[in-house]
C-alpha positions as semicolon CSV with decimal commas, in nm:
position;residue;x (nm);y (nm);z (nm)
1;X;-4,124;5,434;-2,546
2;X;-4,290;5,694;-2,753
3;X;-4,651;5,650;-2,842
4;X;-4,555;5,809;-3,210
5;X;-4,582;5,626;-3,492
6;X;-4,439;5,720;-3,869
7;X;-4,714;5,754;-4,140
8;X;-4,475;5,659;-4,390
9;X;-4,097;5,460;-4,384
10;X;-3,927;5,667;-4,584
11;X;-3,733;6,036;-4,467
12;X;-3,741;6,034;-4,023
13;X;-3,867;6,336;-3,902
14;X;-3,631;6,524;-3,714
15;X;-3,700;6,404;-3,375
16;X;-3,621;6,055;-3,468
17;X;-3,308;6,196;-3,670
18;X;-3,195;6,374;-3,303
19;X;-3,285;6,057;-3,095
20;X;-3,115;5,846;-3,335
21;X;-2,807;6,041;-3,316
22;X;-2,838;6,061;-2,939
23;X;-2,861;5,649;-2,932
24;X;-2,563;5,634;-3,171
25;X;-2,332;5,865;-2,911
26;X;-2,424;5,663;-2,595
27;X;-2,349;5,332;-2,795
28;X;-1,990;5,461;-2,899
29;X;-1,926;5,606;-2,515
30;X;-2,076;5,266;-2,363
31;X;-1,820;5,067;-2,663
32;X;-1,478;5,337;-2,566
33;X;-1,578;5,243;-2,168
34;X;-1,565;4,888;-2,222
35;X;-1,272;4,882;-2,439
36;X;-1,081;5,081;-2,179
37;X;-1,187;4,811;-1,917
38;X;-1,086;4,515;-2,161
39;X;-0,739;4,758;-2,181
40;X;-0,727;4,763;-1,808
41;X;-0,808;4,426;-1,745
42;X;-0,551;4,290;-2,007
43;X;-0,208;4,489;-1,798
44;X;-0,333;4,437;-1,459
45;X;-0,101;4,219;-1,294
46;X;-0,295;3,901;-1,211
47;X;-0,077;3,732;-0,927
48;X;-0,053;4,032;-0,726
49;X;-0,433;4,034;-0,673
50;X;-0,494;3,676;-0,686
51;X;-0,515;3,684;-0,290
52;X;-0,718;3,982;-0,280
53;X;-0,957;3,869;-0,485
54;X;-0,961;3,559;-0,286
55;X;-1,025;3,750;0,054
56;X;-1,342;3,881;-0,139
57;X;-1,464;3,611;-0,314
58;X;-1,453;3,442;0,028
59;X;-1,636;3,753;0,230
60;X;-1,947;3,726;-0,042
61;X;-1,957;3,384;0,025
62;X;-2,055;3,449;0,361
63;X;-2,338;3,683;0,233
64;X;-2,535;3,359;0,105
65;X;-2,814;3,251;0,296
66;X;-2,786;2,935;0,517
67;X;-3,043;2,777;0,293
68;X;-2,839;2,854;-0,047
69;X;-2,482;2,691;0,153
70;X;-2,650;2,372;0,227
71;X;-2,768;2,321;-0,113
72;X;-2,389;2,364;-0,286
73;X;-2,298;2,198;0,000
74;X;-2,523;1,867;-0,105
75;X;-2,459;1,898;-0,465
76;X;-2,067;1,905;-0,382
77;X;-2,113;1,589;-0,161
78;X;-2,334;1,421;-0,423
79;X;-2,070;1,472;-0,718
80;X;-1,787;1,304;-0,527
């Protein structure tokens, strides 16, 4: 963060005006890449890769650690 500080609150000097427009850009590239996901998301079609996703849910799930398995395990066991 900058170590600046305004003397007043009124006009931004033109640094802040520049980083200000530079934070306002990012936000609206960062808002038009997450619409085009939502877009993508919306027409992909969902029983086609229901047994991919599947197959990699399931090779995750054998990243856990031993320690982290048992646990579920237990609380599974415990809440029938």
């Amino acid at each position: 963060m900058s170590q600046k500080k305004t003397a007043s609150f009124g006009k931004p000097t033109f640094e802040q005006q520049i980083i200000e427009e530079r934070k306002l850009k990012a936000l609206e590239k960062i808002a038009n890449s997450l619409d085009a996901l939502a877009l993508w998301f919306e027409e992909v079609d969902k029983e086609e890769w229901g047994d991919r996703i599947q197959y990699y849910l399931a090779e995750w799930h054998k990243t856990l650690p031993k320690e982290e398995k048992e646990e579920k395990e237990e609380e599974v066991e415990e809440d029938a």
